[in-house]
Each structure stands twice: as C-alpha cells, then as structure tokens.
N, C-alpha and C positions, 0 to 999 in steps of 0.2 A: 611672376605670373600669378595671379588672385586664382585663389581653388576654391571649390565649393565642397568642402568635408562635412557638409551634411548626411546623414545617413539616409538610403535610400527608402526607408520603412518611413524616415518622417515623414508626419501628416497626412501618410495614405492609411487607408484601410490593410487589415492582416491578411494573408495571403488565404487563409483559411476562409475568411469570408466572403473573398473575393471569389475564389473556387464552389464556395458552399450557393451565390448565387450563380455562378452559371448554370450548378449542376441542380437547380432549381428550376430548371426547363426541361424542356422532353429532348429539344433539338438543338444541338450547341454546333455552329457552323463555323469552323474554323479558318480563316483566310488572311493573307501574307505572299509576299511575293518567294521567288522561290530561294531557297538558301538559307532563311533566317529562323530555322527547327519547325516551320509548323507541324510536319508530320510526327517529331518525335514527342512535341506537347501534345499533340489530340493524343498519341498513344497515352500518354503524362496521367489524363483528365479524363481517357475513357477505362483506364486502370482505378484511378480515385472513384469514380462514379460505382465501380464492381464493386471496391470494398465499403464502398457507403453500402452498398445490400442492394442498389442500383442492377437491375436486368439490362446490361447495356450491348449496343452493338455500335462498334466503330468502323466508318464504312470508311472507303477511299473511292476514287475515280482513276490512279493511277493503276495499268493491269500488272505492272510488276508487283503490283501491291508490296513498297517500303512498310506502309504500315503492320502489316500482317508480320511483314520479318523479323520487328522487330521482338513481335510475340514468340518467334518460332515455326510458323504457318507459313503454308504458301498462299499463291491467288485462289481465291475462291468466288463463286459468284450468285453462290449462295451463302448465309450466314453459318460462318466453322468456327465452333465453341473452341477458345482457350483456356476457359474455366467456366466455373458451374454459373458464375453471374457476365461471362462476358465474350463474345462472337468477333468475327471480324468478318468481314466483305467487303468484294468489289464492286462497285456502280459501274455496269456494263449497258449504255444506251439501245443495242443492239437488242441486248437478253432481254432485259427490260423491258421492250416494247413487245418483244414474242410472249414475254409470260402475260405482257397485258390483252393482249388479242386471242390468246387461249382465256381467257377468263370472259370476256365479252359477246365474242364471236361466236357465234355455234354451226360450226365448219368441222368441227372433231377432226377428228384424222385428217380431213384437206388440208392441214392447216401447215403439216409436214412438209407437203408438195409444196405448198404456197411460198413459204421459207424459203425452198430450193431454185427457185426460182431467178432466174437474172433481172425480170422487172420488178420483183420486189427488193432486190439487191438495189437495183436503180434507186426505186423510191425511197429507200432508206438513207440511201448517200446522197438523192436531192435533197430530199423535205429538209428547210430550212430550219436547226433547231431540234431537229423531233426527239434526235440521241439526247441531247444534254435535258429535254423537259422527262422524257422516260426515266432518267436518269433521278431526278427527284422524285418523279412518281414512284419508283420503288420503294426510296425513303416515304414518303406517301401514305405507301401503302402497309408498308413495316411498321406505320405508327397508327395508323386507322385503319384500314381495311381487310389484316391479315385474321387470322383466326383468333382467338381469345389466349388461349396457350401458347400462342404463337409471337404475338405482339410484341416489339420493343418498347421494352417501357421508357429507357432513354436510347436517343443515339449520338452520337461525337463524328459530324463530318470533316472529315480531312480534306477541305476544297481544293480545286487543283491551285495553282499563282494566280494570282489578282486577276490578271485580264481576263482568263476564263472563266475565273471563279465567277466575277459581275456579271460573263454574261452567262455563266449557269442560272445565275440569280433571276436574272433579267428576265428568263427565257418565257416562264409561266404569265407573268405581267403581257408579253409582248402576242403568245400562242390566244392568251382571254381573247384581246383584240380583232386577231388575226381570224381564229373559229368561234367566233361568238357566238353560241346557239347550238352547237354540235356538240358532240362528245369528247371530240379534244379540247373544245371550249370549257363545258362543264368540269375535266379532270384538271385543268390548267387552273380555272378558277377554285377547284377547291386544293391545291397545292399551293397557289398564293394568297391565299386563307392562314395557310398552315406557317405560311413565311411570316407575317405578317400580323399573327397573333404573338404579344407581347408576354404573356403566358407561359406560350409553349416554346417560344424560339426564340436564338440571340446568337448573333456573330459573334465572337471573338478573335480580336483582331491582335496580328503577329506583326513587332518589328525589334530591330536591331538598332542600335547606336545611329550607326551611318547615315550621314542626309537625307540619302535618295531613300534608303526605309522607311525612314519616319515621315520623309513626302508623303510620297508611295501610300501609307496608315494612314495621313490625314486625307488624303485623295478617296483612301476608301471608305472611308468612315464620312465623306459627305455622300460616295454613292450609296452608301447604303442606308443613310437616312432618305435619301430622296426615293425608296424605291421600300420605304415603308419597315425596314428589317432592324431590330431593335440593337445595339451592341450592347452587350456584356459588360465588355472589358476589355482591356487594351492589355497584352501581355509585352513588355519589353525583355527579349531576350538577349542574353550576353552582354549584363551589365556589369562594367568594369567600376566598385566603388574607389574612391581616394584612399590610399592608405598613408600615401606620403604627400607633401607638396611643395613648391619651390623654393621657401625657405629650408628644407629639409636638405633638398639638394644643394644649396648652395653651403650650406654645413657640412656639406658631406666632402664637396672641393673644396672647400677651405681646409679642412683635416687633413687630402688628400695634400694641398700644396707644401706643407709640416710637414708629412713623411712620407718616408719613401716603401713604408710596407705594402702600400694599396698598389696594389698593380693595374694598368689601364684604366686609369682613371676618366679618358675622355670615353673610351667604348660605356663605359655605368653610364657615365652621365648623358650620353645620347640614350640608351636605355631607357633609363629610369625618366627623362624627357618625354618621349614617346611614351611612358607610363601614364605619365601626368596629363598630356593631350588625349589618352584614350578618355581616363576619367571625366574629363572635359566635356568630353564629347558626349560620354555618358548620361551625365549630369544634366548638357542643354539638352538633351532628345528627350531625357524623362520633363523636364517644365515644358517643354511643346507641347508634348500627349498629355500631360495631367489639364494644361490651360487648354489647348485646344481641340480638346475632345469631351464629351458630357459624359463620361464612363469612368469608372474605377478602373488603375492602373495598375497590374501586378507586375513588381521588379524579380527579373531570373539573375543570377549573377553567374560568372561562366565558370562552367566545371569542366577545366582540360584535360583530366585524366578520366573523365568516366565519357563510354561511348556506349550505342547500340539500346539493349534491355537492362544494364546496369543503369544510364543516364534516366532511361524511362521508370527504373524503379526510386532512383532517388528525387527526381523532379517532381514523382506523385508524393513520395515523403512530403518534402520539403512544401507542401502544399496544408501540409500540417505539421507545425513546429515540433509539435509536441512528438508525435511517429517519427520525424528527422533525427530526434535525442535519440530514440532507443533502436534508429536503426541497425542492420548489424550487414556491413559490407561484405561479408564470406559469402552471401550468397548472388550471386552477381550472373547466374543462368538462366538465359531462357527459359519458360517452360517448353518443354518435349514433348511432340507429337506423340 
C-alpha cells in the first residue's frame, strides 16, 4: 500500500505563525461541526492570546458553557475573569437584547415590567433571528461600544456547529435587508461591518481527518467567503502522522512467520493496518484543505492521554515550539475560582 511519510510541517507555515496571524485580529470566529475540539482550541488560542499580553475574552453561545469549564468557571453572562489578561462569557440572545433596550430605550424602570411580560416573551421567541443577531451585537458591543476600560481588546468566539454557526453569521447580512433604515437596521449593519472587516476579523475553521469533516470545512469555507468573512486558517485536528508503513508490516509478518516468539501475529497486523489507513486518511484531508482552501493550515496531532485544561494548556504550548520544550507537565490544574 504506497504511504505518504512526509512530514506534516512540510511546506506549511510554523504553527506559531499561523497562531501569531489569527491573533492578529480583534475577532477570531471559531467554527467546525460538532465533535472535532472546536471548543477546546478556542480555549487553546484564547489562553495564547492572554499570554501574548492580549486583553481577551472568550465568549461561547453554549449556556452550559464547555468553554468556561474548561478554565474552571461556570456559565456566566457577563465577562468572569480567569486571569488578569483573560474573561470568559456566554452569548445569551435573550440577555443581550434586554441590556440593548436598556441602553437605547429610555423607559427606566418600565423596562422591568416590560420584560415580564408574556407579549414580549411572545415577541422574542417570534422575531425571526433577533436572539442569534443580539447575540453578536454583544460581541459588538464588547469591541466597540463598551467603555474604554471596559473593552475587549481581542475576543475568541466559540461558534456553535456549522449549521448554526452560518446562520449566526448570516443573521446581520440578512436583519440590514429586512430593517433597513431603522435601528435594528443601523446595529445589524454596523455588526456586519465588523464581520467583514479583514483587519479585525477571521474565521478559523476546525476539522478532522474524516470525509464528512473536511466536506463539512470546504462547504464552510465557500460559505464564508460568500458572505464576505475572511479565514484565517484551517486548523486540522487529530492528525495521525505515518510512523510505520506497509513495507514495514510486511517485515514485521515475515519475522513473525520465523518465529514463534511473536504472539498473535494476525491481531498487530490488523492493528497496525488500521494504523496505516488512519495516516492515510490523515495525509489525503491535509492536501484537500491545503489545495482547496486559500488559508494557511495548522496540523494538531492527537494527544490521547491529555484531556480537559491539561490538553488546553498544551495545545496553547504547542502553538509555540519553543514554550512546548520547556513545558513542565506537573502542573496540569485548572485555575481555581
């Protein structure tokens, strides 16, 4: 079976400056379908970003907030410092649209009542959209509109899987249209301003070995050119390199048919088979994304014994070769509330 023992770093860019551009924007949108680490890389990249001296907040949209746990924190829905350079929060479309109606509205105190209300219950679970466009205007407003002291200087969105993500994406493009001229108009269009500047913002896109992931990645990476949103980078996670390959094995059953010290020889060799097809597979998904995609591709290779905030403190390493050397694995705990 022909293997491709090329190294995964050949001919790409180092990982460090693959990372050093994303975190070269204010807003790094993370998106991947579900399964394939995105939420443990955004924690990866919004950890890197704090120790670059990066003021960062990593937001999510899930309310169990995964992200947040992985720091140690629970859900919050406003930004809860993990450390001196770095926050976490939830994107809650709900919340998000009450703190924007106190800030515009001047209803003071009605605005309590108004909330408790069943028609505006109604009109929040009608209106088409309105949670998931709140939901960026928070981010929004976390980067423009907040206080001076207050401001995120970068932030790391954790999007939810694909499908939603597009149409989180989508949502401001489609609200311009729909309220043109009004005030949800005007905040929709300066949100997809904010998407849409190549400056300040950039997807990075997640996938896996597996077919349907790297579809899935090239599927999203046409939608999000079509809809104006810059990519980054293509992060492949849980990449298995070649260490052995079929001539290797068949060395290996030849030796075994000589003697009789190897024991189950056919269980290795189905093994070590299926080794060989992962790498395989590996291998074709990285030339897909490298060839057809216009982004720099950062290779993950799979770490099976680190989970949780140990994975997230070595993935941010490993983001810098040089930090990976002098890691020092004793310390493998969350930070503590």
């Amino acid at each position: 079976m022909p293997q491709n023992n090329r190294a995964p770093s050949d001919g790409l860019p180092s990982p460090s400056a693959i990372v050093a551009g994303l975190l070269a924007h204010r807003l790094i949108i993370v998106v991947g379908k579900g399964g394939v680490g995105k939420t443990t890389l955004s924690a990866a990249l919004a950890l890197r970003a704090a120790e670059n001296g990066l003021d960062t907040v990593a937001a999510e949209t899930d309310r169990r907030a995964p992200l947040a746990a992985l720091f140690g924190r629970g859900p919050s829905l406003g930004p809860l410092e993990v450390n001196r350079r770095l926050a976490v929060v939830v994107l809650d479309g709900r919340r998000a649209l009450e703190e924007y109606l106190r800030l515009t509205l001047p209803f003071g105190s009605l605005l309590d009542a108004i909330f408790s209300t069943k028609l505006y219950e109604h009109f929040v679970a009608a209106a088409p959209g309105l949670r998931e466009l709140m939901m960026l205007g928070k981010v929004y407003y976390g980067m423009e509109r907040c206080p001076q002291d207050e401001r995120w200087e970068t932030a790391v969105l954790d999007a939810p899987s694909t499908g939603q993500a597009l149409g989180l994406l989508r949502m401001p493009f489609s609200a311009r249209q729909t309220f043109s001229g009004g005030v949800v108009g005007r905040e929709a269009e300066n949100i997809g301003r904010l998407l849409q500047d190549p400056r300040s913002t950039c997807a990075a896109l997640v996938s896996t070995p597996d077919h349907l992931s790297v579809k899935e990645t090239l599927d999203n990476a046409a939608a999000l050119k079509s809809l104006g949103v810059k990519i980054g980078a293509v992060i492949l996670n849980r990449f298995r390199p070649a260490t052995f390959n079929a001539g290797d094995l068949r060395q290996l059953m030849l030796r075994a048919s000589r003697s009789r010290r190897l024991r189950y020889p056919e269980h290795i060799s189905r093994l070590a088979l299926a080794e060989i097809q992962r790498a395989a597979q590996s291998s074709h998904a990285l030339n897909s994304l490298v060839n057809r995609i216009n982004a720099p591709v950062l290779v993950i290779q799979v770490y099976d014994r680190l989970h949780g905030f140990a994975l997230v403190k070595h993935l941010c390493a490993s983001f810098d070769p040089d930090a990976l050397e002098q890691e020092v694995f004793a310390d493998t705990q969350a930070p503590r509330a």
